[in-house]
N, C-alpha and C positions, 0 to 999 in steps of 0.2 A: 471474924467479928461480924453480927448480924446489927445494922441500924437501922431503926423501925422509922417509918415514912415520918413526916410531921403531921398532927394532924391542925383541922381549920383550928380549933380550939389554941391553939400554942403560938398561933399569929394572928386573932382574934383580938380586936380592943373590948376589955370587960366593963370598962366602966358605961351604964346605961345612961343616958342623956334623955329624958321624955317630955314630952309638954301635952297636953289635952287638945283634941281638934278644934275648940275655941279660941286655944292663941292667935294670938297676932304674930305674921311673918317677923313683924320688929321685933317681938318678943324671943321667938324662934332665934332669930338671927342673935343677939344676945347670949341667948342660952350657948350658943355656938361660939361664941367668942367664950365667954365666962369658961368652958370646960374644955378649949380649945380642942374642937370636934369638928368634923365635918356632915355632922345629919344628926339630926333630933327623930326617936320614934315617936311617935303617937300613938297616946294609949287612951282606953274609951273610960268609964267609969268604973267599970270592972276589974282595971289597970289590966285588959287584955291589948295586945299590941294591936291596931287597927289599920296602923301605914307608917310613913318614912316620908320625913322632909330631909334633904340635901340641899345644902349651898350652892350648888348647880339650879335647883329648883325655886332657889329663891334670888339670883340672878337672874331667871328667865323671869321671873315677875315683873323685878325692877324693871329691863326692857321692855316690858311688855306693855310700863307704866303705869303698873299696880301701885295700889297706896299699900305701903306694906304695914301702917298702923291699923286699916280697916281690913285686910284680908288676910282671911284664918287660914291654920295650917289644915282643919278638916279641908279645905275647896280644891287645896291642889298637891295634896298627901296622894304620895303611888303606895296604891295598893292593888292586892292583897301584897303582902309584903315577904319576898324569896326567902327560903329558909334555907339551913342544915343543919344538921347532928354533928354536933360538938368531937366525934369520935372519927368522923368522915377525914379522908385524908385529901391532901389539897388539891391531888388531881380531881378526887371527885369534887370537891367543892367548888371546884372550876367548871367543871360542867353541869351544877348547879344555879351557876348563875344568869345561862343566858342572855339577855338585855340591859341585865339589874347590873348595879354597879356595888350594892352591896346584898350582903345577905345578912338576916338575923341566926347567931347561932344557939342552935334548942339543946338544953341538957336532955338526960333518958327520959324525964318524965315530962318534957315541953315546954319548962319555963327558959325564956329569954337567957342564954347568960352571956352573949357579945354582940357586937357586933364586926363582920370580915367584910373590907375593902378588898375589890378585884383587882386591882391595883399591887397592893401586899399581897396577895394570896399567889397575883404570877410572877412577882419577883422574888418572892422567897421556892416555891414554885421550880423555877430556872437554876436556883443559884442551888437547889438541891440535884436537879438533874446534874449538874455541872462536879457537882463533889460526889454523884453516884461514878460519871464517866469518869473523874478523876483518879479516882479507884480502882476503878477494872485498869486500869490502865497501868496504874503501879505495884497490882498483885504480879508476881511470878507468877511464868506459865506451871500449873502442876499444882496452887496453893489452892 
């Protein structure tokens, strides 16, 4: 019996979350409760993706002792914002990520269709290595 990797796409959250870099962090932060999410993309006029706000990124404001009603999510959106291919498997999607804590995932022709936490991607990740070892492990010698 051959089982085909997972790929990012199948532990990916699809639903998109966006606000315009004009929002307000408060606003931002709403959004984020209301779709009970953890990052809002921002997208420009074009409704092309421009950056990523995170709940991380908007705790660091609060400290920071930003007004989160006067400050937009353009001023402190990371960007340009880490990708992969919807088809990519999680190892690679792991070392796609580098520093970023998330990645947007792109279907074949480029549009947005998830977004993957690094988070999920290495625990689902593990828990696959763990069910490939488990495996070798209960084939007979000779199968």
């Amino acid at each position: 019996m051959v089982i085909m990797p997972l790929t990012v796409d199948e532990v990916a959250r699809h639903t998109l979350v966006t606000c315009k870099p004009s929002e307000t962090l408060f606003e931002v932060a709403n959004l984020m409760l209301k779709h009970n999410v953890g990052s809002v993309l921002v997208e420009d006029s074009q409704r092309e993706i421009v950056g990523i706000v995170t709940k991380n990124d908007i705790l660091r404001q609060m400290i920071a002792g930003k007004n989160l009603k006067t400050t937009q999510a353009g001023d402190i959106m990371s960007y340009p914002v880490a990708s992969c291919n919807r088809t990519d498997t999680l190892e690679e999607a792991l070392r796609k990520f580098g520093n970023y804590s998330r990645l947007v995932v792109k279907a074949e022709d480029g549009k947005v269709v998830g977004v993957a936490k690094k988070k999920i991607v290495e625990r689902f990740a593990n828990v696959s290595l763990a069910y490939d070892f488990i495996q070798r492990r209960l084939r007979k010698p000779g199968d």
